[in-house]
N, C-alpha and C positions, 0 to 999 in steps of 0.2 A: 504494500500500500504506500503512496507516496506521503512524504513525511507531510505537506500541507494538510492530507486525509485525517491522518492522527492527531495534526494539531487539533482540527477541526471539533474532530469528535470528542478532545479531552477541554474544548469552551462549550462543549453544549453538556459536561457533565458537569463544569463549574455552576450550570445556569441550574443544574438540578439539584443543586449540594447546596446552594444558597438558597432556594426556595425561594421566600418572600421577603428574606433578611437582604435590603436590597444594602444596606452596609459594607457588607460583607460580601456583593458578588463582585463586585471589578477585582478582588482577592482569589476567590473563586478562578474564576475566567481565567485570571491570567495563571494559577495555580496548575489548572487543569491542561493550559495549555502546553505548558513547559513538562507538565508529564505524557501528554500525547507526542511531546517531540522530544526532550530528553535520550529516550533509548536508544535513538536514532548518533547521538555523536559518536558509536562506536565504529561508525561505518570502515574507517580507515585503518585498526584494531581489530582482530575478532568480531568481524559482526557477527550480530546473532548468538553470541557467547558472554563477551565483556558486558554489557547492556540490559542482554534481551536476558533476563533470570529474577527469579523471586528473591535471589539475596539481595541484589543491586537495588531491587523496586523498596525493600524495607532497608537497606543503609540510606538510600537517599529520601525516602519520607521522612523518617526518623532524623537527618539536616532537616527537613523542610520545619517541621515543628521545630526541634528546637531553634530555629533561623526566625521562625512567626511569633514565635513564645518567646524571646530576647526582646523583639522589636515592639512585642505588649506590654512587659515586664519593665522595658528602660525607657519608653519612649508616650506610653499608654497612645499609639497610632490604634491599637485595636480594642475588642474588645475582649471579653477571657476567652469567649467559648470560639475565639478566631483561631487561634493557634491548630484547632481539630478541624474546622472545616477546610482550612487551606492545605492539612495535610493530608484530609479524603480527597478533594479535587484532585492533588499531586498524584496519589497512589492510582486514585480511579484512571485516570487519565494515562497512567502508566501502564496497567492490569488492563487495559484495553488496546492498549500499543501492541501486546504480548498478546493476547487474545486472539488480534485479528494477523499478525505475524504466525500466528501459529497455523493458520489458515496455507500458507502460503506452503509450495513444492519444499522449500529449504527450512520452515516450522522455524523453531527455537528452542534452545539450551536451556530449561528451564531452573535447574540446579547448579548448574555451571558453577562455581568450578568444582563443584562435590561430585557431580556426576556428568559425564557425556551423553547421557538419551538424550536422543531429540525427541520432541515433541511437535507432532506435525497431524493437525486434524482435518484437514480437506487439503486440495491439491488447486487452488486458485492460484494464478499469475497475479505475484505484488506491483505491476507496474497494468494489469488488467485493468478492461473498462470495467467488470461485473462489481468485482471489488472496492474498486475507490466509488464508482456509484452508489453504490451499494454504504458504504459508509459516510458519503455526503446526506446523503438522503434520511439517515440513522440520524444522522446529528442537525440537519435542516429542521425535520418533527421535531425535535427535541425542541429545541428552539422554541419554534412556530405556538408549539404547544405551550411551554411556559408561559410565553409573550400575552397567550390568549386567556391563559388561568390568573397570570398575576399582574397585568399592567391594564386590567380596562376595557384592554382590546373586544376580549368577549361583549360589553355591553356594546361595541358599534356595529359588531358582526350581527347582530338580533337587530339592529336599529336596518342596517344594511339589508338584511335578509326579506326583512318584515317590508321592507319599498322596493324589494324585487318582488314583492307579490302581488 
């Protein structure tokens, strides 16, 4: 999947990890984004090894909190319960990099460096149309949908609907 894909899909989890706490989502967003793309700087290294693994995904959550919990703690930029939300967007965002990586002919090292199996659950082309559509479209809804639950939007779409009839 190209890395835009992953970014993509780890801001439309920021948007779900914030919910209503609209404080707290431009932290989200950009949390989730850096964990949809994150796993990707190993390209030049072990791909698929260095990165793509459950150690990696909980060493670098585990900076992200403590990195979010300093900057609440010395700075009060946040609020308490920020420190956890921006290191679920991180992970999420990351666990979904992996996810849909796993998808792919070449899968991922999930244990790495404890273990060498790959893990590889479907046979998709990561540079495929089906694929990066396929996860535009995941995180388009996402989106779309929040938009319409928590900014309003719903009340114009019944306004709109109701003078289409």
């Amino acid at each position: 999947m190209k890395r835009t894909i992953h970014a993509y899909i780890g801001i439309a989890l920021g948007f779900i990890i914030a919910s209503n706490n609209y404080y707290i989502l431009p932290y989200t967003i950009i949390s989730g984004w850096l964990g949809g793309w994150f796993p990707d700087l190993d390209l030049k290294y072990k791909h698929r090894k260095g990165l793509h693994n459950l150690i990696a995904t909980m060493v670098f959550t585990s900076f992200i909190y403590i990195a979010s919990y300093v900057l609440y703690s010395k700075f009060m930029l946040l609020n308490m319960e920020a420190p956890l939300y921006i290191s679920l967007a991180f992970a999420g965002g990351y666990l979904l990099h992996l996810l849909f990586d796993s998808l792919t002919p070449r899968g991922i090292y999930v244990l790495y460096p404890l273990s060498n199996k790959q893990l590889r659950i479907a046979n998709f082309r990561s540079n495929g149309v089906f694929i990066n559509a396929l996860g535009f479209l995941i995180a388009t809804t996402i989106i779309a949908l929040w938009l319409i639950k928590y900014t309003g939007l719903n009340s114009y779409l019944k306004i709109l609907i109701q003078g289409l009839k």
